[in-house]
PDB file of the backbone (N, CA, C, O) and the ligand in Angstrom, with CONECT records:
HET     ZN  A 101       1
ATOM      1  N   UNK A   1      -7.274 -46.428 -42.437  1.00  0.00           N
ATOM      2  CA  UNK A   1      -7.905 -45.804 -41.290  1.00  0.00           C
ATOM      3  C   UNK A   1      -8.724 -46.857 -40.555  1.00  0.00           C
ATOM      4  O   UNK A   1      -9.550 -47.577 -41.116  1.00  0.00           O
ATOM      5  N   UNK A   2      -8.399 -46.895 -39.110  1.00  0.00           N
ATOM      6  CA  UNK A   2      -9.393 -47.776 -38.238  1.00  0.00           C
ATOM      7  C   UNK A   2     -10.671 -47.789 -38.161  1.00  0.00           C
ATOM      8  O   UNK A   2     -10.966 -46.714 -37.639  1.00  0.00           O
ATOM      9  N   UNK A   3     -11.791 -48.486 -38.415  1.00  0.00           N
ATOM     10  CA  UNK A   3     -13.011 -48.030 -38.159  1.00  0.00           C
ATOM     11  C   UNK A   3     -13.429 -48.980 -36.404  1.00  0.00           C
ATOM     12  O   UNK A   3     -13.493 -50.203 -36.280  1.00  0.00           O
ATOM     13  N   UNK A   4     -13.602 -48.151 -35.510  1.00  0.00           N
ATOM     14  CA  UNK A   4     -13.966 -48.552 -34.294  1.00  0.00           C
ATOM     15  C   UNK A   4     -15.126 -48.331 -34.016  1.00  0.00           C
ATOM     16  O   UNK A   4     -15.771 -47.781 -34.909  1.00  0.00           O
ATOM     17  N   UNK A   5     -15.855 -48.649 -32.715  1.00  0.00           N
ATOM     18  CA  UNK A   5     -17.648 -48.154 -32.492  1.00  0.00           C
ATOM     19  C   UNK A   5     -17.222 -46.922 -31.837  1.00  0.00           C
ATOM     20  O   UNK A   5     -16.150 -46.325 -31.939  1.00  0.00           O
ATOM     21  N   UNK A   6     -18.794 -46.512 -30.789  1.00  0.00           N
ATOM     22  CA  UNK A   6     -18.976 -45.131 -30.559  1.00  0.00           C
ATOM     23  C   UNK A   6     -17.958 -44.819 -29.032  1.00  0.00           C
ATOM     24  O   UNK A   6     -17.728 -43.732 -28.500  1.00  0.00           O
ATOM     25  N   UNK A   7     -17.481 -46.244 -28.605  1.00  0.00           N
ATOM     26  CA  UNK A   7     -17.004 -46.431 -26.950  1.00  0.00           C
ATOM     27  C   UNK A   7     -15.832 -45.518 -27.218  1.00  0.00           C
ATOM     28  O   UNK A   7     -15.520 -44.741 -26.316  1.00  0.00           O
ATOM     29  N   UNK A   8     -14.894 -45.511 -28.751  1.00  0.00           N
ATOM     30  CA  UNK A   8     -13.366 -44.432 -28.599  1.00  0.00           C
ATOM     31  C   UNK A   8     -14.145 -43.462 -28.290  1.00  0.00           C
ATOM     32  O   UNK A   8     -13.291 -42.729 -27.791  1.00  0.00           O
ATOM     33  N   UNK A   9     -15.087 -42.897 -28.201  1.00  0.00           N
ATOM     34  CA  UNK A   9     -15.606 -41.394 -27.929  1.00  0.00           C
ATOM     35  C   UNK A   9     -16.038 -41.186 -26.915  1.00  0.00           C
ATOM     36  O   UNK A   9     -16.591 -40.104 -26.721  1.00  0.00           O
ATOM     37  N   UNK A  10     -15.976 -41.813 -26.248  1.00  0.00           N
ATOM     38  CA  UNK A  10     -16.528 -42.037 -24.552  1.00  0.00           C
ATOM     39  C   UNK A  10     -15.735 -41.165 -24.076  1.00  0.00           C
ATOM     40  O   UNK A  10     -16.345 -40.310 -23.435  1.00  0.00           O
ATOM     41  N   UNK A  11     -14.235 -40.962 -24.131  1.00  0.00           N
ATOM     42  CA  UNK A  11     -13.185 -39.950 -23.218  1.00  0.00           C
ATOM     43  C   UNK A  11     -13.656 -38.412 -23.948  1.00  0.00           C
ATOM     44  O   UNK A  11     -14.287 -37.532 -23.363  1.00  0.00           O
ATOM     45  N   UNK A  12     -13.270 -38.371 -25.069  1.00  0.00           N
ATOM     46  CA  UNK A  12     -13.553 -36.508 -25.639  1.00  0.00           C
ATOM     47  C   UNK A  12     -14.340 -36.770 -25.517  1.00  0.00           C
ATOM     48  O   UNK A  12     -14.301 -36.396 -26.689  1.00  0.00           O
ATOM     49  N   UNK A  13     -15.635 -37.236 -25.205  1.00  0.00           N
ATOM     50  CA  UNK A  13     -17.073 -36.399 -25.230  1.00  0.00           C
ATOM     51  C   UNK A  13     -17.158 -36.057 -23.438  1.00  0.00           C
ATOM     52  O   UNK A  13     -17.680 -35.029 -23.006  1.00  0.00           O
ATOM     53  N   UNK A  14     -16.687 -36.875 -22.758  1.00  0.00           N
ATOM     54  CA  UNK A  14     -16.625 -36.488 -21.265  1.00  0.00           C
ATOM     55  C   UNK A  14     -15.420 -36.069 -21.200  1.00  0.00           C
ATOM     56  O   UNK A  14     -14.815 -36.761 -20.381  1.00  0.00           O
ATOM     57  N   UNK A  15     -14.622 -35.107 -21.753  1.00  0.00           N
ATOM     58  CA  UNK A  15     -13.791 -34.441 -21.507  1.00  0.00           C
ATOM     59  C   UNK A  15     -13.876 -33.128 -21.916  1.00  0.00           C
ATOM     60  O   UNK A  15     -13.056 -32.231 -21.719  1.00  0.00           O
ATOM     61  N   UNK A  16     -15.419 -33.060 -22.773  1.00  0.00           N
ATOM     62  CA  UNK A  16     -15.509 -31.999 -23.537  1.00  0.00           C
ATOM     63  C   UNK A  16     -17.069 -31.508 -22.566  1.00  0.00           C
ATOM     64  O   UNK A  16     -17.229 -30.294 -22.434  1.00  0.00           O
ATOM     65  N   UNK A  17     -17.928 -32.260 -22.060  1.00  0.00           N
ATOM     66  CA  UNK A  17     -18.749 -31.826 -21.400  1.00  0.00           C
ATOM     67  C   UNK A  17     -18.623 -31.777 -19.698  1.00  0.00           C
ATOM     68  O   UNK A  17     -19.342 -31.152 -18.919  1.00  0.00           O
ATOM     69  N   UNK A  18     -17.360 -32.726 -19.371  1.00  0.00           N
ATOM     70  CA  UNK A  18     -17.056 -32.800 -17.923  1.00  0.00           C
ATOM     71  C   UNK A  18     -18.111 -32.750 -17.114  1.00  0.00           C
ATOM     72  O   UNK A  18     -19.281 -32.616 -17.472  1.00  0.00           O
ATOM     73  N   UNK A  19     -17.612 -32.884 -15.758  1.00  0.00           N
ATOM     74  CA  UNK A  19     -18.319 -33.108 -14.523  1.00  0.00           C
ATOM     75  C   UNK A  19     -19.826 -32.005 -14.529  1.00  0.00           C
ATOM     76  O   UNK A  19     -20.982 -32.168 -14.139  1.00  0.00           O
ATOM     77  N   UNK A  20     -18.995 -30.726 -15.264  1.00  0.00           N
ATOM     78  CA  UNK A  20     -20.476 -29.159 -15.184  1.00  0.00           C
ATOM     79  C   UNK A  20     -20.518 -29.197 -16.574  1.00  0.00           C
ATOM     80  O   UNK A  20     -19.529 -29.013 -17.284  1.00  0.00           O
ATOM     81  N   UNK A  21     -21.654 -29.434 -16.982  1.00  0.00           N
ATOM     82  CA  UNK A  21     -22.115 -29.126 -18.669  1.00  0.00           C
ATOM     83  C   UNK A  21     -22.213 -28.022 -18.873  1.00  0.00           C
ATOM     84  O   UNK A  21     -22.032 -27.781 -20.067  1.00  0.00           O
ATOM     85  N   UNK A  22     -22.492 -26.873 -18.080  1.00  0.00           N
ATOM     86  CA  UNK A  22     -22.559 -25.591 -18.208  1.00  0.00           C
ATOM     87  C   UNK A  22     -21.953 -25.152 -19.067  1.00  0.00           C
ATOM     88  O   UNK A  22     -22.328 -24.617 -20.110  1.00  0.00           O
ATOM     89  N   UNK A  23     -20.048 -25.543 -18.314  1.00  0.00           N
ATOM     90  CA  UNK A  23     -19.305 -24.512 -18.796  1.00  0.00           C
ATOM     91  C   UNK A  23     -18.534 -25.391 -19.948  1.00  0.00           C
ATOM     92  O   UNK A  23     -17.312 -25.294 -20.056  1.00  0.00           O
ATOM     93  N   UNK A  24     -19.310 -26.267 -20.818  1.00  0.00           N
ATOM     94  CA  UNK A  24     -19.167 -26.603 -22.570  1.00  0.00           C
ATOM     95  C   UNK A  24     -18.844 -25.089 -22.934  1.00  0.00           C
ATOM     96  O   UNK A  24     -18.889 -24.180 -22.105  1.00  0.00           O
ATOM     97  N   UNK A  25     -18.584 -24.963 -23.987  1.00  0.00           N
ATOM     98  CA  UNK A  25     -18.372 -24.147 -25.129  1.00  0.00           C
ATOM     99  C   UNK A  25     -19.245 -24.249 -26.263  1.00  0.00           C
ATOM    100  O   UNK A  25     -18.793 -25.126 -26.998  1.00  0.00           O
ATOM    101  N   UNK A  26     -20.203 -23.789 -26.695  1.00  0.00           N
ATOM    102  CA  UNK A  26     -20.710 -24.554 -27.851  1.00  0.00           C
ATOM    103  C   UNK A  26     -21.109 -23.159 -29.126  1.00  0.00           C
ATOM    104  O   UNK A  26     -21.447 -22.007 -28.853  1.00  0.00           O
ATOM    105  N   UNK A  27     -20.952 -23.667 -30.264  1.00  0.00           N
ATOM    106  CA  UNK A  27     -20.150 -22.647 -31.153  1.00  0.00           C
ATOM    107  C   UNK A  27     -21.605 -22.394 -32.097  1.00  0.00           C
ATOM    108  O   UNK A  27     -22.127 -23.325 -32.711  1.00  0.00           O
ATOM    109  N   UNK A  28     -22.104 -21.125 -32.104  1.00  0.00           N
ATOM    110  CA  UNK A  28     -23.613 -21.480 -32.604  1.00  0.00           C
ATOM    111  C   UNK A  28     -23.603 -21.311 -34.474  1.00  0.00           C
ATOM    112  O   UNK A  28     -22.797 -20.600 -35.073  1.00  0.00           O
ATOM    113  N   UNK A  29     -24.423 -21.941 -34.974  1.00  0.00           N
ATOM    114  CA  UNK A  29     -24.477 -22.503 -36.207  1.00  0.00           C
ATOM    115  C   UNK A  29     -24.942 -21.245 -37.571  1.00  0.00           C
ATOM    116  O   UNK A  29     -24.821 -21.254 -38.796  1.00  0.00           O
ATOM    117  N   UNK A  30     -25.541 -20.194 -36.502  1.00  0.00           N
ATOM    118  CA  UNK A  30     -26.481 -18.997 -36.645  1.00  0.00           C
ATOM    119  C   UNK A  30     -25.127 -17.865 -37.152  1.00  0.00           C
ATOM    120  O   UNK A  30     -24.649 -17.634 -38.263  1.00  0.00           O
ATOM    121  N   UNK A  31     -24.927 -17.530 -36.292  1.00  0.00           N
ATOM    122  CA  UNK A  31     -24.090 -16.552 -35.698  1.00  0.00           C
ATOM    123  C   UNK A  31     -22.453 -16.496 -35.832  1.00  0.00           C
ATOM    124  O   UNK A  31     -21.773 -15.599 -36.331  1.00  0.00           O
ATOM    125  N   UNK A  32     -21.996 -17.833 -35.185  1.00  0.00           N
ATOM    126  CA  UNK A  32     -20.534 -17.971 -35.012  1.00  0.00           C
ATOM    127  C   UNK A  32     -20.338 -18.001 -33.595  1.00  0.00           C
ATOM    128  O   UNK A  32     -19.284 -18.464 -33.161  1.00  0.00           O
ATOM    129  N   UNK A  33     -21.316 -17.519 -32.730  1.00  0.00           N
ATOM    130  CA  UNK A  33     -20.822 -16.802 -31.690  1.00  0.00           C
ATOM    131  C   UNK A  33     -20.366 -18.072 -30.939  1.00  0.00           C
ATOM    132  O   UNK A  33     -20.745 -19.126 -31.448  1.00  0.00           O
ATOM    133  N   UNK A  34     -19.527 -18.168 -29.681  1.00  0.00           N
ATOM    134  CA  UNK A  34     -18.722 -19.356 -28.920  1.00  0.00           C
ATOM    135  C   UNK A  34     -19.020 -18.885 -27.686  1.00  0.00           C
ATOM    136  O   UNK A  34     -18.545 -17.764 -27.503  1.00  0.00           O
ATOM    137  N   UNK A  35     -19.635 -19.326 -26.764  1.00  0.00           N
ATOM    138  CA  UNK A  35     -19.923 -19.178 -25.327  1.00  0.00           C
ATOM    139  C   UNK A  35     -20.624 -19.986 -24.746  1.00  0.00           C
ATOM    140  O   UNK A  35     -21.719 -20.448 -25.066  1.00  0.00           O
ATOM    141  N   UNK A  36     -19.890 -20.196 -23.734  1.00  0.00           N
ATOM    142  CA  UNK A  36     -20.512 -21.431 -22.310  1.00  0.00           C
ATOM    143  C   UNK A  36     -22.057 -21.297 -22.291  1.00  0.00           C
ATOM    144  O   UNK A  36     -22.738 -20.283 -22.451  1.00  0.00           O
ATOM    145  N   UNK A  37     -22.566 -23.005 -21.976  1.00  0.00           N
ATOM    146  CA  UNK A  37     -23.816 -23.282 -22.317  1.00  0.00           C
ATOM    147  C   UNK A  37     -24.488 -22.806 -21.290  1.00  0.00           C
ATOM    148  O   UNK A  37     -25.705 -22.824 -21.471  1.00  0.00           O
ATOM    149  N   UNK A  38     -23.936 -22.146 -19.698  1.00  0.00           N
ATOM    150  CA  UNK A  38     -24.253 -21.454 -19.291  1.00  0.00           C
ATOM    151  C   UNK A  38     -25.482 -20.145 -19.453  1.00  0.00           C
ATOM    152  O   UNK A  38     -26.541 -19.727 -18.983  1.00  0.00           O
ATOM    153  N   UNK A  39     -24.312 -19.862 -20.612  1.00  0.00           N
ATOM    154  CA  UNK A  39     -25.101 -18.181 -20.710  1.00  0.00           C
ATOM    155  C   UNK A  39     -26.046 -18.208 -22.103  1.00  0.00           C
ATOM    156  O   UNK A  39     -26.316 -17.148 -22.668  1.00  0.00           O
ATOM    157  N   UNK A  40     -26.468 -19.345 -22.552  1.00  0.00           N
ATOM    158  CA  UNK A  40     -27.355 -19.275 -22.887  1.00  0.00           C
ATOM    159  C   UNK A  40     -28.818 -19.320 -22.422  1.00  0.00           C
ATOM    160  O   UNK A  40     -29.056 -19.658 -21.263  1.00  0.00           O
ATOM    161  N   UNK A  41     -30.026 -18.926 -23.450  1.00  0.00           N
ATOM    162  CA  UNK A  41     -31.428 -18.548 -22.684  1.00  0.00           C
ATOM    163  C   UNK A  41     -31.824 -19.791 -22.860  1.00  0.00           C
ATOM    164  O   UNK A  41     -31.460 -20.555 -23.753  1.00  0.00           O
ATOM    165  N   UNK A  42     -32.935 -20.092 -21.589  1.00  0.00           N
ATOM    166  CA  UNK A  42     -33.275 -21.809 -21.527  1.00  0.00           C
ATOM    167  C   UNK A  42     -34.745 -21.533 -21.364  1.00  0.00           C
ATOM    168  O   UNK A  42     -35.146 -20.722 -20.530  1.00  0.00           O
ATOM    169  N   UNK A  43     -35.559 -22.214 -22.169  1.00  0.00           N
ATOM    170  CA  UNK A  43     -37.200 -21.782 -22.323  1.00  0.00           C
ATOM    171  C   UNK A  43     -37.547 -23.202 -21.788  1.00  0.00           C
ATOM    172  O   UNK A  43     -36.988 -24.219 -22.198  1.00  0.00           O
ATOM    173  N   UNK A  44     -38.305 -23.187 -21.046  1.00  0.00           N
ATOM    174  CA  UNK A  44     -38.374 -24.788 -20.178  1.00  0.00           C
ATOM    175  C   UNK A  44     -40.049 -25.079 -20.711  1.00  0.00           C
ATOM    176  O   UNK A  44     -40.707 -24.043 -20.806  1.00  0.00           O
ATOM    177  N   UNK A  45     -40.663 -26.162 -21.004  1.00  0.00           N
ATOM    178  CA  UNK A  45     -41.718 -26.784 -20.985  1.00  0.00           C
ATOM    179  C   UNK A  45     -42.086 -27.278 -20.370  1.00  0.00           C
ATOM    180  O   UNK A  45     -41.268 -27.202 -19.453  1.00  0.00           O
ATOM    181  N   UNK A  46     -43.358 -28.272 -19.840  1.00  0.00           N
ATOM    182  CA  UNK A  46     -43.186 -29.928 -19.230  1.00  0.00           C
ATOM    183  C   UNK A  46     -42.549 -31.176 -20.176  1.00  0.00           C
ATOM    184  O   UNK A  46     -42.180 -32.285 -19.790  1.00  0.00           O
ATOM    185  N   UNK A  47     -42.544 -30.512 -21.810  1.00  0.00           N
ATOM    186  CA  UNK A  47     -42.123 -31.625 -22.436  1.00  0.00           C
ATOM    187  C   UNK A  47     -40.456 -31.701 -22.399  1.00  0.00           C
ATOM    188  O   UNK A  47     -39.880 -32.695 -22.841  1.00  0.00           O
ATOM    189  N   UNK A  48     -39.759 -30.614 -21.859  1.00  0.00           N
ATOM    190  CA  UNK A  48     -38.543 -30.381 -22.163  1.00  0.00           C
ATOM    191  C   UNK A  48     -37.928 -28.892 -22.451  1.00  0.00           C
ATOM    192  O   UNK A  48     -38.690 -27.971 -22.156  1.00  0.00           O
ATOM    193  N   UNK A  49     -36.726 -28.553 -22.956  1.00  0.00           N
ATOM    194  CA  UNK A  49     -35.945 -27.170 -23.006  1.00  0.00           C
ATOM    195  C   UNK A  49     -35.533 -27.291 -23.858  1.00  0.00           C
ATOM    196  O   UNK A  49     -35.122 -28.365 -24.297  1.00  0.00           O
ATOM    197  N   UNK A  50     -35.487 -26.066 -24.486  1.00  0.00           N
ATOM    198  CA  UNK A  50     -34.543 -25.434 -25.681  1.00  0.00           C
ATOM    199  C   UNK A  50     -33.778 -24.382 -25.181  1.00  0.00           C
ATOM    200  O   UNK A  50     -34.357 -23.511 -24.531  1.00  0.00           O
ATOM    201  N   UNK A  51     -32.318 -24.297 -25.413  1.00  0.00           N
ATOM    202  CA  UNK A  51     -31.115 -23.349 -25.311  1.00  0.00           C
ATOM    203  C   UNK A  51     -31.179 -22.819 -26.297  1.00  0.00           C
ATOM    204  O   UNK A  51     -31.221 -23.518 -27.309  1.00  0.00           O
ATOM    205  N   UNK A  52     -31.213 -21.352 -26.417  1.00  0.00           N
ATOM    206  CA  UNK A  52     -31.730 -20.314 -27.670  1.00  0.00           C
ATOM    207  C   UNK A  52     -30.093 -19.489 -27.202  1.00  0.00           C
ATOM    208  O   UNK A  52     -29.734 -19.257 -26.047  1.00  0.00           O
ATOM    209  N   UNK A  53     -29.259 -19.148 -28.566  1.00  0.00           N
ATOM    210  CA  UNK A  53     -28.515 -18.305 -28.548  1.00  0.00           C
ATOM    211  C   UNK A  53     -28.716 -16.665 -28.014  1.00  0.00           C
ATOM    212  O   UNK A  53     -29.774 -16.056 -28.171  1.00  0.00           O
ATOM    213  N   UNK A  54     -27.712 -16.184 -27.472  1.00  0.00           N
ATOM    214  CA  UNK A  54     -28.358 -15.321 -27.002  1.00  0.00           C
ATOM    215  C   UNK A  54     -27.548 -13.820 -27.997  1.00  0.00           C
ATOM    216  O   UNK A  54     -27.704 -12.640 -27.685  1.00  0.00           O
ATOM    217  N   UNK A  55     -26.646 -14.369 -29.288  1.00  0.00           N
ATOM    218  CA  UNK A  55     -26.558 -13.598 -30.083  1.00  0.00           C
ATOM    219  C   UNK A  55     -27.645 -13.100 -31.272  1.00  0.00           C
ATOM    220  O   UNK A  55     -27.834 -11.960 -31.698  1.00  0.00           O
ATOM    221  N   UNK A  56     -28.387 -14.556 -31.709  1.00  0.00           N
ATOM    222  CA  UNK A  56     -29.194 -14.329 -32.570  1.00  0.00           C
ATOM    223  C   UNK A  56     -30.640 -15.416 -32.547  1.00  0.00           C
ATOM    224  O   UNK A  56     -31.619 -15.426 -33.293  1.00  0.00           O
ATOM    225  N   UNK A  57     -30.319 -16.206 -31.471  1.00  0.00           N
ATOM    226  CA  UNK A  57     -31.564 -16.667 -30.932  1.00  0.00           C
ATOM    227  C   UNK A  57     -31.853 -18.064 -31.752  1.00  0.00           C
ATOM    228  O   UNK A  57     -32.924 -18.654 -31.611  1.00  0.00           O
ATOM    229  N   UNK A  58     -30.739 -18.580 -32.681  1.00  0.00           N
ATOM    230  CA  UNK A  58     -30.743 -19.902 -32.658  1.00  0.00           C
ATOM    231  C   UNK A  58     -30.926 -21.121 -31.858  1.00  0.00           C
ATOM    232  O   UNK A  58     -29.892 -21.493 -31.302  1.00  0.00           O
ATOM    233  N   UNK A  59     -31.864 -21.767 -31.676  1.00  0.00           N
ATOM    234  CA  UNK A  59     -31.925 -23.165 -30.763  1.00  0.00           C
ATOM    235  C   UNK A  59     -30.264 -24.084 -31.041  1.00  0.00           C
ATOM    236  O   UNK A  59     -29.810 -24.718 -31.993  1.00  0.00           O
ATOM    237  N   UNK A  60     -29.816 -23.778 -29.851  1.00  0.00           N
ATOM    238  CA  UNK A  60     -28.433 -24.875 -29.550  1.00  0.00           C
ATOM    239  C   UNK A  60     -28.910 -26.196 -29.279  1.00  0.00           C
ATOM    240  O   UNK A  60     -28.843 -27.245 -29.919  1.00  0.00           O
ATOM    241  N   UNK A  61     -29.467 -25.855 -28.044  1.00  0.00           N
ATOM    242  CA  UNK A  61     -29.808 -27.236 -27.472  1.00  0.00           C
ATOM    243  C   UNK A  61     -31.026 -27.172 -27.254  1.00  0.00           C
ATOM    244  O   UNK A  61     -31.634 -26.230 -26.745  1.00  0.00           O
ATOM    245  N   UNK A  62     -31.553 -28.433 -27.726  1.00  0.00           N
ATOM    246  CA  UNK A  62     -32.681 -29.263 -27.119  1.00  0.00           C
ATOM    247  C   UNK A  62     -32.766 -30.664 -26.272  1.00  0.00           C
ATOM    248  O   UNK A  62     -32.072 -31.639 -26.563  1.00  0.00           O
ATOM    249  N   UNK A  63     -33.566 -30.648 -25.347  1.00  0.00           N
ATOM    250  CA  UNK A  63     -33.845 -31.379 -24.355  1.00  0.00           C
ATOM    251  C   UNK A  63     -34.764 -31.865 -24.167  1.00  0.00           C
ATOM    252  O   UNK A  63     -35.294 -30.992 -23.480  1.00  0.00           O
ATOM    253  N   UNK A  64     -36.070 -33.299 -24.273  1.00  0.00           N
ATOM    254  CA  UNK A  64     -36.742 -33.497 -24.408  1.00  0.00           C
ATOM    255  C   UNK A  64     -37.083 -35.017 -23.451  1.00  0.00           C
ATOM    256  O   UNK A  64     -36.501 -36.064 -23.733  1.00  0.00           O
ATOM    257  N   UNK A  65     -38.146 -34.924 -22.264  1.00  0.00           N
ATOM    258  CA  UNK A  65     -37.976 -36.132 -21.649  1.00  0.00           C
ATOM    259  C   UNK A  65     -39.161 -36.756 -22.068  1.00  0.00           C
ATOM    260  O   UNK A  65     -40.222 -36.263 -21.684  1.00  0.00           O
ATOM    261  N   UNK A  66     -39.179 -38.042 -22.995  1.00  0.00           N
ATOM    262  CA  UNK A  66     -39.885 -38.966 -22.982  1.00  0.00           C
ATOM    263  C   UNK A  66     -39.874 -39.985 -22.641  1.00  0.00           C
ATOM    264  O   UNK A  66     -38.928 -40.723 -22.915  1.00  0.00           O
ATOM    265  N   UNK A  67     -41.225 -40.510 -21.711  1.00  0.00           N
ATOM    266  CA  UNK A  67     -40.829 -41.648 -21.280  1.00  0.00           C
ATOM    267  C   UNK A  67     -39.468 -42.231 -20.333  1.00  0.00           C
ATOM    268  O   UNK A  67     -39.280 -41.401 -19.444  1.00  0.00           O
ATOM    269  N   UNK A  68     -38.930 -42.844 -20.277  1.00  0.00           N
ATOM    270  CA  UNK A  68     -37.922 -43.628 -19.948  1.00  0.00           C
ATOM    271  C   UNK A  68     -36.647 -42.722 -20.441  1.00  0.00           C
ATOM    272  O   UNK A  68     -35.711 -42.645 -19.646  1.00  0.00           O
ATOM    273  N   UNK A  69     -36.560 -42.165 -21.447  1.00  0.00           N
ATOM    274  CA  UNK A  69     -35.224 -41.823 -22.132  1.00  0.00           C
ATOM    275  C   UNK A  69     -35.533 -39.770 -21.966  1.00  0.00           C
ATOM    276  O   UNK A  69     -36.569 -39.161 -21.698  1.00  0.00           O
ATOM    277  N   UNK A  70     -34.079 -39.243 -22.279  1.00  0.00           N
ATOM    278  CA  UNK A  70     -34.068 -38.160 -22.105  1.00  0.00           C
ATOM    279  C   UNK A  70     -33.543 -38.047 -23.776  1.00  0.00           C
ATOM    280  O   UNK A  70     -32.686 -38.885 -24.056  1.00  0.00           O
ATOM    281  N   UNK A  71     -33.825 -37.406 -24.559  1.00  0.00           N
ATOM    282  CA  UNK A  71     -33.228 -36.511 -25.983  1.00  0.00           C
ATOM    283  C   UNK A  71     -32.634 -35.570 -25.813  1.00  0.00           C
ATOM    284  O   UNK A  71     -33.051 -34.692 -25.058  1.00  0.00           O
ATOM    285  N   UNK A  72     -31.188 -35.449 -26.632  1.00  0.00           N
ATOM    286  CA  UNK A  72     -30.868 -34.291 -26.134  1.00  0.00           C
ATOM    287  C   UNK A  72     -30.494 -34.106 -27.801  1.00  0.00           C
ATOM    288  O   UNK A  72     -29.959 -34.985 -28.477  1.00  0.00           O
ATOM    289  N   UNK A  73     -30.892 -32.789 -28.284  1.00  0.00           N
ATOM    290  CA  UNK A  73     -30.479 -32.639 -29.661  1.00  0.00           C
ATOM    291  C   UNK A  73     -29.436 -31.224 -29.677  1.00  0.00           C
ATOM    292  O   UNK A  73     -29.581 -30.368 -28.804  1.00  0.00           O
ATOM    293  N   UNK A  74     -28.518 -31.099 -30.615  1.00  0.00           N
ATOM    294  CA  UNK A  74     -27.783 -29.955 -30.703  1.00  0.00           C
ATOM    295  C   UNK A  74     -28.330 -29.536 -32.269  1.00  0.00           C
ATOM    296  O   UNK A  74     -27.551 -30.008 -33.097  1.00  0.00           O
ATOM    297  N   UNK A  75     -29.320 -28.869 -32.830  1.00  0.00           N
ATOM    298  CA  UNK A  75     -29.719 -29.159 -33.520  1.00  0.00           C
ATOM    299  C   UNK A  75     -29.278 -27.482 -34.657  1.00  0.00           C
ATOM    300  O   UNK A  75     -29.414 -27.401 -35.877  1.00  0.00           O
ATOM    301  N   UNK A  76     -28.698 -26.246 -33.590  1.00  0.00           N
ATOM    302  CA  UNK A  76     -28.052 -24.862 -34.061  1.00  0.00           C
ATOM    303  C   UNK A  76     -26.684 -25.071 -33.440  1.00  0.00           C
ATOM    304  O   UNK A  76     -26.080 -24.000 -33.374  1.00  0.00           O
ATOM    305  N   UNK A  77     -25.974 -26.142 -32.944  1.00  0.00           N
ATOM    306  CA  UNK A  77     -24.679 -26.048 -32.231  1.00  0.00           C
ATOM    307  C   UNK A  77     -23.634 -26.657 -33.093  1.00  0.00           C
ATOM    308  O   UNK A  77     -23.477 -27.865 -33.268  1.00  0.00           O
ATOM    309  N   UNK A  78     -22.848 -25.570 -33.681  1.00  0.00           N
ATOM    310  CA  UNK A  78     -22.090 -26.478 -34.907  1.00  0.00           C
ATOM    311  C   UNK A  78     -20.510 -27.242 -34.397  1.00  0.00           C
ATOM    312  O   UNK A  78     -19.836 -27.840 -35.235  1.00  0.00           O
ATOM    313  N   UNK A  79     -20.162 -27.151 -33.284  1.00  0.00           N
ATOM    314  CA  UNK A  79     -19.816 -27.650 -32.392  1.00  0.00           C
ATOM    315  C   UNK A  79     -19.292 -27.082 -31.389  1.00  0.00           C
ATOM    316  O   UNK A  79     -19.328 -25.875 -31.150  1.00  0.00           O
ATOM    317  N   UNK A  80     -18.506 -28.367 -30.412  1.00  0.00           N
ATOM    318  CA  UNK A  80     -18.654 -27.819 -28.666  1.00  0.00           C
ATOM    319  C   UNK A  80     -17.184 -28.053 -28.528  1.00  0.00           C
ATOM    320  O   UNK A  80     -16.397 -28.748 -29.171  1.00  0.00           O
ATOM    321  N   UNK A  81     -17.048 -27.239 -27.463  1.00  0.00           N
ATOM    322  CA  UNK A  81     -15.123 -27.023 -26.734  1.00  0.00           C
ATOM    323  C   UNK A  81     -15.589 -27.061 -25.517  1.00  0.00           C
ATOM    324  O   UNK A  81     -16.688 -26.917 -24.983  1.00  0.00           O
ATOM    325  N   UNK A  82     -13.892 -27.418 -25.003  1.00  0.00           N
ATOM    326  CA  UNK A  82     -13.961 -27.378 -23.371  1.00  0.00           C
ATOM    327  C   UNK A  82     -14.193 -26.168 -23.448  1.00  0.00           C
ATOM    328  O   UNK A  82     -14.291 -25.373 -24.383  1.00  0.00           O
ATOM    329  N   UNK A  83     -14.299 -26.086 -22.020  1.00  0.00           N
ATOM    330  CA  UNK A  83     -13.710 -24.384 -21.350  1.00  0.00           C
ATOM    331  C   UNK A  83     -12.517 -24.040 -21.660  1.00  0.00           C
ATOM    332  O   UNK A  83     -11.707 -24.851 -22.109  1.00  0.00           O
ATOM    333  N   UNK A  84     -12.180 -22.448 -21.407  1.00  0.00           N
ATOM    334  CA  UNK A  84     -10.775 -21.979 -21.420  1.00  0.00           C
ATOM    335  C   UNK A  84     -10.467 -22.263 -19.889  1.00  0.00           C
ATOM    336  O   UNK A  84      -9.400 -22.844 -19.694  1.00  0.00           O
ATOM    337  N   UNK A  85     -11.253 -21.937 -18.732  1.00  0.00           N
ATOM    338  CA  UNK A  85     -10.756 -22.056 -17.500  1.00  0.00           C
ATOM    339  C   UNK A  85     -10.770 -23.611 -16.888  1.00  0.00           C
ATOM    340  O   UNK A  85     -10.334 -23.834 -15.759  1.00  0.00           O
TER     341      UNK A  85
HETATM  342 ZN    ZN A 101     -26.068 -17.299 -32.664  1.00  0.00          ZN2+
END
C-alpha cells in the first residue's frame, strides 16, 4: 500500500464539501441521522459556532476563530457525503 501526504485528499475533500458547504451530508455520531449541514441548528458566539444535531442535539460541527487561523472541528460527525442533488 502507498503511503502519500494529505495533498491526495485535496480532490474528495473538495468534492465532498464543494463550492456550498451547506449542502455536505454529514452523518451524526449520536443518532445516525444523515442530513445537509444546512439544516442543522447553529449557536453562534464571538468566539465561534457549534452545529448541534437537530435529531438529538449532538455538536457536529465546531467553528472557532482564533487569531489568524479558523478551527473547524467535526467532533459528533462520524462522517460526511456529497449531496444526493
Ligand atoms: Zn443526532
Amino acid at each position: 500500500m502507498p503511503i502519500v501526504d494529505g495533498n491526495a485528499l485535496a480532490g474528495p475533500l473538495a468534492s465532498v464539501l464543494g463550492a456550498d458547504a451547506t449542502l455536505a451530508v454529514l452523518r451524526c455520531a449520536g443518532c445516525g441521522t444523515a442530513d445537509p449541514l444546512a439544516l442543522t441548528r447553529v449557536y453562534r458566539t464571538p468566539m465561534g459556532s457549534v452545529a448541534r444535531c437537530r435529531g438529538c442535539d449532538t455538536v457536529l460541527v465546531t467553528v472557532v476563530d482564533a487569531g489568524d487561523r479558523r478551527w473547524v472541528g467535526l467532533p459528533g460527525t462520524r462522517a460526511v457525503a456529497t449531496s444526493d442533488t
